[in-house]
C-alpha positions in Angstrom: 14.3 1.5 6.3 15.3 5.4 7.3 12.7 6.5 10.1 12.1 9.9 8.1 10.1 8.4 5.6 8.2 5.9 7.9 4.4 6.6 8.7 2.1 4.8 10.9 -1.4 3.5 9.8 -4.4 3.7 12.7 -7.7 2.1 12.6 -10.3 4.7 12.5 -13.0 3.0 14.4 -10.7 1.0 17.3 -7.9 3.5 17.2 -5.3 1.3 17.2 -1.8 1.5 15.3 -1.8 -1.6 13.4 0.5 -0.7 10.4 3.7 0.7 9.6 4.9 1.9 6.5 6.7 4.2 3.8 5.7 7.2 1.9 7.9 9.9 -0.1 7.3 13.5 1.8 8.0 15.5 -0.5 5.7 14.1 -3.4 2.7 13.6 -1.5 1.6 16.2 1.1 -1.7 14.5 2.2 -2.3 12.2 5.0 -2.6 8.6 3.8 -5.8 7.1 3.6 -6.1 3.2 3.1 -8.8 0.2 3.4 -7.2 -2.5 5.5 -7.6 -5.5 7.5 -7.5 -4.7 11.4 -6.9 -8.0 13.7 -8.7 -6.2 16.5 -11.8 -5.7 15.2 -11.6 -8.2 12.8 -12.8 -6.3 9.0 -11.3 -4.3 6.8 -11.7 -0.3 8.0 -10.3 2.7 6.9 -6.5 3.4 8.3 -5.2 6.9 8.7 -1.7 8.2 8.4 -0.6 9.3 12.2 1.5 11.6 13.2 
């Protein structure tokens, strides 16, 4: 995978980076926003696109 186009997911509520992923850039502008599982604190949370 080209690093340009990889994004990392954080859990909003433990802060940690628990996902890595892949997004076009130039379709969608927006941060990501996704429902996923986080093995820290052990339920599904919200995950926010980082920087």
């Amino acid at each position: 995978m080209s690093q340009d186009n990889m994004i990392k997911l954080e859990c909003t509520e433990c802060k940690r980076v628990n996902y890595f992923s892949r997004k076009n850039k130039k379709t969608l502008k927006e941060r990501l926003q996704m429902n996923k599982f986080c093995k820290f604190c052990n339920k599904h949370a919200l995950h926010k696109e980082t920087k």
